[in-house]
Every structure is written in C-alpha cells, then in structure tokens.
C-alpha positions in Angstrom: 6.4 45.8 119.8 3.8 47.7 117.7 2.5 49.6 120.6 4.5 52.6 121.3 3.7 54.8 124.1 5.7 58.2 122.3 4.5 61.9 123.4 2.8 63.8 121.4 4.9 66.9 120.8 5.4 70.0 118.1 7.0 70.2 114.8 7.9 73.9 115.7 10.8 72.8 117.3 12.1 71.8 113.9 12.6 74.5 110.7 12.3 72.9 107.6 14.7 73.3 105.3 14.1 71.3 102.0 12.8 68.2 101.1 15.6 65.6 100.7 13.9 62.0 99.7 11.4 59.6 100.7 12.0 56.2 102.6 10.0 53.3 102.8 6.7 54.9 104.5 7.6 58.3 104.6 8.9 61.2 103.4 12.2 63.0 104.8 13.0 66.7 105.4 16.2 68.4 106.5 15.6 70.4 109.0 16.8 72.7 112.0 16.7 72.6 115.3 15.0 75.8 116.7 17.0 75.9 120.0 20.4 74.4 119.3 21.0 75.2 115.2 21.9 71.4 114.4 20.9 70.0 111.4 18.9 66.8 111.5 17.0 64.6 109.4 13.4 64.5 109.3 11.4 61.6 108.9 7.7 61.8 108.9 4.9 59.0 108.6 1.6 59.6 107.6 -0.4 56.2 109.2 -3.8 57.3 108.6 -4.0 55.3 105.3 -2.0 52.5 106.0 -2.7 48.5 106.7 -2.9 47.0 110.1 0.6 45.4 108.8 1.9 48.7 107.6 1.7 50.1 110.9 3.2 47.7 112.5 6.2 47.6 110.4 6.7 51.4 111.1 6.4 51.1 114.5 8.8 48.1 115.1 11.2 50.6 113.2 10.7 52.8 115.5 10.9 50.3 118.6 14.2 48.8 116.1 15.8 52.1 116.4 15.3 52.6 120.4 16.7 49.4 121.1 19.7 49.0 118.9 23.2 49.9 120.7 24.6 52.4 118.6 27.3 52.1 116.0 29.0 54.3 114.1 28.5 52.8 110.7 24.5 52.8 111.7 22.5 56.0 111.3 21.7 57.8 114.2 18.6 57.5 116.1 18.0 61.0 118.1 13.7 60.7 119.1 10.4 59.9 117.9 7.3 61.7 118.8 3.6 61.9 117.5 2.8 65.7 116.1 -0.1 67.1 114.4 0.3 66.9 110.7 0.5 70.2 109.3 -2.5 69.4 106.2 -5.0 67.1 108.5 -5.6 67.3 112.4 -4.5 63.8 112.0 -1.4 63.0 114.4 1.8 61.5 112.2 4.8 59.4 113.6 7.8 61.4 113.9 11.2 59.8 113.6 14.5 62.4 114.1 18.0 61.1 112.6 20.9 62.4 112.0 21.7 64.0 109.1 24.2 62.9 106.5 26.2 66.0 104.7 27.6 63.8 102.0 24.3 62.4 100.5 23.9 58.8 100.0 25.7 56.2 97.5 23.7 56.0 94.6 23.6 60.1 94.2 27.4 59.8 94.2 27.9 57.0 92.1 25.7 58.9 89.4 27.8 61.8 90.0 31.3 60.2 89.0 29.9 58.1 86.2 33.0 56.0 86.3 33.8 52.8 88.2 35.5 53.0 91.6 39.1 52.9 92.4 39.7 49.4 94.4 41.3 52.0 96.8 38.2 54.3 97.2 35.6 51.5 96.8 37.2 49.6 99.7 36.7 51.7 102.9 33.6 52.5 101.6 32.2 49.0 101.7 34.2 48.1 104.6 32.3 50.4 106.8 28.9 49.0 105.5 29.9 45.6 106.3 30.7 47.1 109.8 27.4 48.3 110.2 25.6 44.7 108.7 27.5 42.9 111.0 26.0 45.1 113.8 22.7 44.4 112.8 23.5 40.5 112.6 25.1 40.6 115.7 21.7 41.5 116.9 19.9 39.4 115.4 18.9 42.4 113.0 17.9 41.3 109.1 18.1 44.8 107.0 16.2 43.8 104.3 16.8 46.4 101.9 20.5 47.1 101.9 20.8 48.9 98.9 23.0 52.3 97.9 20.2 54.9 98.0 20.4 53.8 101.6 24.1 54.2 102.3 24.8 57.9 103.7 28.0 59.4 103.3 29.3 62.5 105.6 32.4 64.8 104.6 34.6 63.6 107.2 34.6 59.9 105.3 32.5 58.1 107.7 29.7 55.8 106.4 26.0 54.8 107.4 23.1 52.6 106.7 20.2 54.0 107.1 16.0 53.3 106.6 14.7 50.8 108.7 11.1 50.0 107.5 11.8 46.5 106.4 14.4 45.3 108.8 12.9 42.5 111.1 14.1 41.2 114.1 14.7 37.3 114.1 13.7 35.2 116.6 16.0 33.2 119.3 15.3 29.8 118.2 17.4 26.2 119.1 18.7 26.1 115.0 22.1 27.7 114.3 20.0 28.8 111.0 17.6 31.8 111.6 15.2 32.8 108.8 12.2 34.5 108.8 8.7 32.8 107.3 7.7 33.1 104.0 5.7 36.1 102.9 4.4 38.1 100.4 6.9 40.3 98.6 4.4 43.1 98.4 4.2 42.6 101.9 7.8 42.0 102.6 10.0 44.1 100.8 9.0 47.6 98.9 11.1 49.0 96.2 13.7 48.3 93.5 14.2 44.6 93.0 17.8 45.0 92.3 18.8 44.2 95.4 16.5 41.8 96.5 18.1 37.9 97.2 16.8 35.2 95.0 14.4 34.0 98.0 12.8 37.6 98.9 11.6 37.3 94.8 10.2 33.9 95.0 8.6 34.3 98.5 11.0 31.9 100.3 12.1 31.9 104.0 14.4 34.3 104.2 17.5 35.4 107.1 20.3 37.0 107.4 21.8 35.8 104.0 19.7 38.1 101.7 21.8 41.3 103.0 24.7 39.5 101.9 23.4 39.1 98.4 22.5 42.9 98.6 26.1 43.7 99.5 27.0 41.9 96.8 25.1 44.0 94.7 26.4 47.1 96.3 29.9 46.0 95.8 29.3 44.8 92.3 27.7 48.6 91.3 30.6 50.5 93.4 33.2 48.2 91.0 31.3 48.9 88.0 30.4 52.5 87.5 27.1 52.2 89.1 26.0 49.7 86.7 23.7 47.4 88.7 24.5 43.7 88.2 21.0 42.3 87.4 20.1 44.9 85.1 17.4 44.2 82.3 15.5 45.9 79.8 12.0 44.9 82.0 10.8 43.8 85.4 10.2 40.2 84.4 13.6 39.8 82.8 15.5 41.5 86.2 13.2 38.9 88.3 14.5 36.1 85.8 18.5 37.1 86.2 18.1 37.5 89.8 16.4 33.8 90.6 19.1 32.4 87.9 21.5 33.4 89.2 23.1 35.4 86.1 24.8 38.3 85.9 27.3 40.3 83.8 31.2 39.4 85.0 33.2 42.1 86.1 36.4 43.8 83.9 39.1 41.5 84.4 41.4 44.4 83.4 39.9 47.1 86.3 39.1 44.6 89.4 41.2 42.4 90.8 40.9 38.6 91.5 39.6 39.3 94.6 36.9 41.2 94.0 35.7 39.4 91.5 35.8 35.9 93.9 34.2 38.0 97.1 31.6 39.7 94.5 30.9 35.6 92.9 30.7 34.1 96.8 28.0 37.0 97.5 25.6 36.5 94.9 25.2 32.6 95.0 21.9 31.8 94.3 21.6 29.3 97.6 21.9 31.2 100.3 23.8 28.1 102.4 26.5 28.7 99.7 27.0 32.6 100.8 29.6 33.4 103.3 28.5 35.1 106.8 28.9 38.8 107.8 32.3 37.5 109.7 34.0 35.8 106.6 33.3 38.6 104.5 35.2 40.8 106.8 37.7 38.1 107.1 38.0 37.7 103.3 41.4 38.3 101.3 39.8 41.6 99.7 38.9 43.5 102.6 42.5 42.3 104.6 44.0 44.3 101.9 43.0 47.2 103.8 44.3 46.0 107.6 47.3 47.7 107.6 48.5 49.8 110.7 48.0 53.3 109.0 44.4 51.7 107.5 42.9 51.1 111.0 44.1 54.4 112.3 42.8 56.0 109.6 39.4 54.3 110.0 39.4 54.5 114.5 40.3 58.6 112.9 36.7 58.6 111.2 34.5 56.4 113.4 35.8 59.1 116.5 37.1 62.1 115.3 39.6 64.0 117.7 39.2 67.4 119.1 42.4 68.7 118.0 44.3 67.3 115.2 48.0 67.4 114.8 49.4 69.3 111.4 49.5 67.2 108.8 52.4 65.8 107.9 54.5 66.6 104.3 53.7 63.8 101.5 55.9 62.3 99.7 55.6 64.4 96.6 56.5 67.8 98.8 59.4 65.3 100.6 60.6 64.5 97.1 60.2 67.8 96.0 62.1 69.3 99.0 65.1 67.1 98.1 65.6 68.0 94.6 65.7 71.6 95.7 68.2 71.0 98.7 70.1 69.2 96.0 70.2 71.5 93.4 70.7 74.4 95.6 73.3 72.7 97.9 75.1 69.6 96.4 75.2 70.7 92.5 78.4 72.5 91.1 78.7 76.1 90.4 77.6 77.0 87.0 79.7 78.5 84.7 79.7 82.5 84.3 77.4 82.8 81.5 78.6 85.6 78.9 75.7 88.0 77.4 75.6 88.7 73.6 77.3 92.3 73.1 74.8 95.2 72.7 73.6 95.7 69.5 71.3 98.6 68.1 67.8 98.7 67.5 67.6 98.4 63.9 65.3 100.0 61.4 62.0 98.7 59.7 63.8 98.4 56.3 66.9 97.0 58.0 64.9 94.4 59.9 63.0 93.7 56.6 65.9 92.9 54.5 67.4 90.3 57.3 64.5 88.4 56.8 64.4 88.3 53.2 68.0 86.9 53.2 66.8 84.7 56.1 64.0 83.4 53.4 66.5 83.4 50.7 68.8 81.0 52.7 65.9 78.7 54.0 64.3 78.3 50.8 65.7 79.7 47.4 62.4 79.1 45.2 60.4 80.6 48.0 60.3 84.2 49.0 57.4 84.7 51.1 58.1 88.9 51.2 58.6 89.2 47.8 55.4 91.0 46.5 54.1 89.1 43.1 53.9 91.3 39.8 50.0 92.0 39.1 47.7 89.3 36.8 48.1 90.5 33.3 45.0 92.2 31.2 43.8 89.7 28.8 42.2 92.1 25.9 38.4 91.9 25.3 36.7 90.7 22.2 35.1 94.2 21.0 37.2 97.3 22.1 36.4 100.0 20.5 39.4 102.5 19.8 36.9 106.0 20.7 34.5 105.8 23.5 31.0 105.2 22.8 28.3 107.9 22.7 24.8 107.1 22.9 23.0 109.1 20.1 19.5 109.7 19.5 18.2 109.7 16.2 16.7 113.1 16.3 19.5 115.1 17.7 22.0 113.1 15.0 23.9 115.0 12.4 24.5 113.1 9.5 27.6 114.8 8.0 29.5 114.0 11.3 28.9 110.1 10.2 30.4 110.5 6.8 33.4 108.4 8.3 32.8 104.5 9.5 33.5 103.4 13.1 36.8 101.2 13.5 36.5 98.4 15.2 39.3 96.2 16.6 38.6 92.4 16.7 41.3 90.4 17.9 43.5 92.7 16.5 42.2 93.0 13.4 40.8 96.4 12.1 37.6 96.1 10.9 35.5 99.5 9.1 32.2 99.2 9.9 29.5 101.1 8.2 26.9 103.3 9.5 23.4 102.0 9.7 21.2 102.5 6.5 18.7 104.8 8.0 21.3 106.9 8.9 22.6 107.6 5.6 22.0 111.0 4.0 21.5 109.9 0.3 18.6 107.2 1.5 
C-alpha cells in the first residue's frame, strides 16, 4: 500500500489563493482551478525529510482516500499527483480535496463562545457519526477525530476530513479488531484532547478510540467549546484522560440524554463504549428522526436542482390571521370626534398656562418663577470716598487738614492722617 504509482504533474493547473491550515504532514492551500474556476482544497506533502514510517503513513492516505466509496459526510477525494515543489527541485505528494466554505468546527465554536443549542448541536453530530460509521463499515479507524477536522459548508452539510493517522484494520477471525500497540509519537500527532485512554498509554487500540473522540466532540459542542479533559498542563490532561475524569455537564442546559450518551462515550474501557450503530440508535440522536428531520437531512446530503418557494412559517401564518381578523371579523369602530380648532397661542400666553400648570402640580414649587438675586453682604472696610493713591511729593498738605471716615461695621470711625504728613511736624 505505500507504493503509489501517481503521475507527476504541474501545480499550474491550480491558483493559489491563501493559505488555510496545516494537517498532519502537510500544509493546505485554497486554491483555483485554472480551467474550470472551482475552488478546491490544496494539500501538499513535503517527504523529503520524513521517516521511512512517515512516508508510509502519507501514502496509505493517499491509497485510503482512492479506495474509500464515497459518502457525503466524508470529505471529498478529487486526485493526487507528484509535482515539483516550487522552493526545491524536490517532487512533493499532491492530494486535491474539496473545499469546505463553512470552515471547520473548532473555528466556529470559538466564534459563538457560547454552548450549543441541543437543536443546533444535534444535526451537526449526527452527520459526523454518519461519516464514522462509514469508515467503520470499512474497516476504517480515524484516529484523530477531533473538531479542527470537522468541515462545515453553507448549505448545512458536514465532513470529516484529514486522513494521516487513519489505519486500515485487518480482517481477522475475532469479532474484536484492534490495531497493535505503538508508540504514540508514532501513532497519533497532535492535541491529546482527543485521544482514547489506550492511544495515551500505548495500548492496542480499534475502532473504540473514535468513539471516545466523539465523545469529546459532543461534550465541547454542549459546552461552549470547553474541552472536557482540560488542565492547566500536559501531564495533568494525560492524567484526566487515563482516569477517566472529567467535568459533568450543566444539568440546567443539556438534557438527560446527552449527558448519559456523552458518560457511555468516554468510558475508560473501551469494551464498555457503545459501537458506531448504538450511538446512532441511541435515545439522543432518535430525537431527531422525525419525518421533516430526515427530509431535511436527504435535502443537504443531495441538494435539488430546483427548489420549491419556501413555505410561510408559522409566525407570518399567525401574523396573517390577526390581520384577516382585525380587518375582517372585528366590529366597526366608533366615529372618533376631533378636538375643535383652537388658535395658535402666543409665547406669553403659552407661558402663563404652564405656570398655572406648575402651580396646580405643585404649590411650593414653581420651576418658571425666576428667584430674586443673593443679597450684598457689606465688607469689613468700606470707605465712604474712593481711594486715591498719593505720592508723597506731589501731596498738598492743606487738603489733609480733614481726617478720612471710615465705616467699620457701621460704625464711623475718624481716622487721622499719618504723622509725616502733618504740616506743624
């Protein structure tokens, strides 16, 4: 399976447009195609520095991709192709997906900051456990089920996407199929939020660790984003996860169950976990299988050409009634008499109707009513004839015969010139 024969084509045929994320081995572009205009996805693999085991891994993805029967709740595979890197001669691996116009999970969930309705939170995982049981069907492990890689398009459908782990089980005489025990470096590479109790402690592992990651999903699409084994350091997320422990959900915001589907998920032996088929069987998910649910859901998995109008809700239905009502069925109103004319009236007229208004409201209040002016307390020294700054030469001593009166209080007091300013000195 790691021997590919692929051609070895040009990236002209693609415009890049911007760089949109990085998966597991490689980083992801969303690009153009030259001849048609359709935007696609981008995924290119740089194997030059990469362990034996690392390329294999990316090209069983690849060779995971061209086998797998396609489903509409898995992303997409269009081709893969070896092309010239555009900063080494070197030749890169190619892989071109579709491309997802709604961004993935996580970005939205960051974006609302604010736990999910049970009614928007339920089609949403509904079609991801579509697409896991898929893979299972194929004897397809995921591996690293997580939000970042759950694409969402405008139209409401939903995808899991990024490949690099998945691993393709064996046929084997057991009704239990796991994989052998590795390495988690070499297993699994990225956040360990996700990852089952027995991925951590390097345990054989099968198709029960993407139902603890869907666990996980759920619990974070119920919570606000809020992952369940969240710590404040690796060591301590490691320790919740193989324990077992996490933070119960509101009892007040999700119902019973949720919480019981969310509690069966993350069971720390994977035995004790339901399969892909119970947990679309279970009592939270049936919530959904109404007739109008499932034609709403065949509606987004295979879009029709041309779509009837849509039909009038209940609020415009409602609000069509009451007018029909009011307009048809209610009694003629009486004639309503106007006031007789009266003349516009002048500024002083209009001012003294609202200072009897004022009087009438309030009697110890008249708000138009101008107040009389703060009265003049009188100074300590006033003197009775304004004051004239003399110099001494230009002072005639006969006009200072008579003494300055001063008021003080209001008391007259004679005061007498300086004595240098007397004559007879």
């Amino acid at each position: 399976m790691a021997t590919l024969d692929l051609p070895v084509r040009s990236l002209d045929e693609y415009r890049r447009l911007a760089h949109i994320g990085r998966g597991t081995y490689g980083d992801v572009f969303l690009c153009e195609r030259v001849a048609t205009g359709e935007r696609v996805c981008l995924k290119e693999i740089d194997l030059t520095f990469r362990s034996p085991d690392e390329r294999t891994r990316c090209l069983n993805e690849v060779a995971l991709l061209q086998e797998l029967p396609v489903h509409p709740n898995i992303v997409k595979f269009c081709e893969a192709f070896w092309a010239h890197s555009t900063e080494a001669s070197d030749l890169v691996l190619v892989l071109i997906l579709e491309h997802a116009d709604a961004g993935d999970l996580e970005h939205q969930l960051q974006t609302l900051q604010a736990p999910m309705l049970e009614l928007e939170a339920r089609p949403i995982f509904a079609q991801l456990v579509h697409g896991v049981h898929h893979l299972h069907a194929h004897r397809v492990v995921h591996r690293d089920v997580k939000c970042a890689n759950v694409f969402l398009f405008q139209s409401g459908r939903v995808v899991l996407g990024d490949f690099g782990t998945s691993k393709l089980l064996v046929p084997s005489s057991g009704s239990d199929q796991v994989l052998e025990a590795q390495a988690l470096s070499s297993t699994v590479v990225g956040s360990p939020l996700y990852m089952s109790p027995e991925l951590l402690e390097g345990e054989p592992h099968g198709l029960a660790t993407d139902i603890w990651s869907l666990g996980c999903v759920l619990y974070e699409l119920l919570s606000g984003g809020k992952p369940a084994f969240a710590a404040v350091s690796y060591p301590a997320v490691v320790y919740r996860i193989t324990q077992g422990e996490f933070d119960p959900l509101d009892t007040v915001a999700t119902s019973s169950q949720a919480r019981d589907l969310v509690s069966r998920m993350l069971r720390k032996t994977p035995q004790e976990r339901p399969s892909i088929a119970e947990v679309l069987q279970s009592a939270w998910l049936q919530i959904r299988g109404t007739t109008e649910d499932r034609a709403a859901r065949d509606t987004i998995n295979n879009p029709p050409s041309n779509l009837p109008p849509p039909a009038p809700s209940r609020l415009n239905k409602a609000k069509q009634k009451s007018t029909i009502k009011k307009t048809f069925l209610s009694p003629p109103r009486a004639l309503e008499l106007r006031a007789p004319y009266r003349p516009a009236q002048s500024p002083q007229r209009r001012k003294d109707v609202h200072t009897q208004q004022n009087e009438a409201a309030s009697p110890l209040i008249r708000l138009d009513v101008q107040l009389p002016p703060p009265p003049v307390l009188p100074s300590r020294m006033r003197p009775m004839v304004p004051f004239k700054h003399y110099r001494q030469h230009q002072v005639n001593n006969s006009s200072l015969i008579e003494p300055l009166t001063l008021e003080v209080r209001g008391v007259r007091i004679a005061r007498k010139p300086p004595a240098d300013m007397n004559p007879q000195a």
